[in-house]
C-alpha positions in Angstrom: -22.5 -11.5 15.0 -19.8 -11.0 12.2 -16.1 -12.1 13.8 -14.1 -9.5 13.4 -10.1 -9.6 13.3 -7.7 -7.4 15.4 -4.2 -6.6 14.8 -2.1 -5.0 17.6 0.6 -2.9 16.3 3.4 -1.1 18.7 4.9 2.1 17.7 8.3 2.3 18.4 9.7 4.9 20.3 12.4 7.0 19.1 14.5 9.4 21.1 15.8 12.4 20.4 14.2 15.7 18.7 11.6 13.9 16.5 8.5 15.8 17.5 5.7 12.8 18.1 3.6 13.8 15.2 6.4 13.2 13.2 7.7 9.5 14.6 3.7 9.1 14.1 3.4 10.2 10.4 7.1 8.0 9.7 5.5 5.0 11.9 2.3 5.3 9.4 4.2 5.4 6.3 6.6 2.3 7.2 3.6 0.0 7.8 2.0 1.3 4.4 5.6 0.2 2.5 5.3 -2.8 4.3 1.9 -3.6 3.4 2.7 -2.4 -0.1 6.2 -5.2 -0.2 3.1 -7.6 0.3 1.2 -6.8 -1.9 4.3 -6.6 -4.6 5.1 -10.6 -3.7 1.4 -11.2 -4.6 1.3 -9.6 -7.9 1.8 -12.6 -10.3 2.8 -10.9 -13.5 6.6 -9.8 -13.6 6.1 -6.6 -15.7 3.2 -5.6 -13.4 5.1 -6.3 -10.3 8.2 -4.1 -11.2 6.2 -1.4 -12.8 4.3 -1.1 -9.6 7.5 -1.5 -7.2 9.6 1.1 -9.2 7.2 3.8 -10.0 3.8 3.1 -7.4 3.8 3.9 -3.6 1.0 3.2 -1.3 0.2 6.5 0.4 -3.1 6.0 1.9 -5.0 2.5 2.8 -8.4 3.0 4.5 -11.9 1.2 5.1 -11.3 -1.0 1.5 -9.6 1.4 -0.1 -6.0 2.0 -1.4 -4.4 4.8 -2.6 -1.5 4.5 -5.1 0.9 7.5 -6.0 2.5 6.9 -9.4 5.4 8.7 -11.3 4.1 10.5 -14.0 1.6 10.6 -16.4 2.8 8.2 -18.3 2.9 5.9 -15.7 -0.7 6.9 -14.7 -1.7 5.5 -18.1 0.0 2.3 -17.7 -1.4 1.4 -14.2 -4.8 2.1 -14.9 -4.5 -1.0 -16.9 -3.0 -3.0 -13.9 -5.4 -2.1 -11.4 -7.3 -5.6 -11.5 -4.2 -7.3 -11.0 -3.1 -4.9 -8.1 -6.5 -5.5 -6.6 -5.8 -9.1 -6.8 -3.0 -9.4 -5.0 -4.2 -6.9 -2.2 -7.0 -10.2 -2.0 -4.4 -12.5 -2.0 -2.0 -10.8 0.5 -4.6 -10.1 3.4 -7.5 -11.7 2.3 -10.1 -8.9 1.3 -11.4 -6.5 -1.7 -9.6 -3.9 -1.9 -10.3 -1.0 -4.1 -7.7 0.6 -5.9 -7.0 4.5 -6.7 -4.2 5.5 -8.8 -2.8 9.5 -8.3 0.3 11.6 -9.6 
């Protein structure tokens, strides 16, 4: 049988007139930038790293896949060249392939 890894993650409670769907959605989103920050310190090339960390946001991360929101167009274009790199570092920060989908 295949040994499978666990992470436990805690939610934090916040007070006040936050609906729960909403401290959900904002919990969701801080552990994507935080995955994203590590995957950013495992991108290698400097002109890669800061064109992913100024114009790229990881929106969605699910079963091997990654979701990247870019700027523009422009930026679109740029990335699509990157994405080997970006999918390397994804390797390097938590150890398995991830594939990697670039959106305006």
């Amino acid at each position: 049988m295949p040994s499978q890894n666990f992470i436990q993650l805690e939610l934090p409670f916040m007070q006040g007139t936050a609906n729960p769907l909403q401290q959900t959605e904002q919990a969701i989103q801080n552990l994507l930038d935080l995955a994203w920050k590590s995957v950013l310190a495992n991108i290698s090339v400097r002109t890669t790293k800061e064109l992913m960390r100024q114009h790229g946001k990881l929106v969605a991360l699910n079963d091997g896949q990654a979701w990247i929101k870019v700027s523009s167009l422009p930026v679109l274009r740029l990335a699509k060249e990157k994405i080997p790199a970006v999918e390397s570092a994804f390797r390097k920060a938590f150890g398995v392939t991830v594939k990697v989908y670039l959106e305006v």
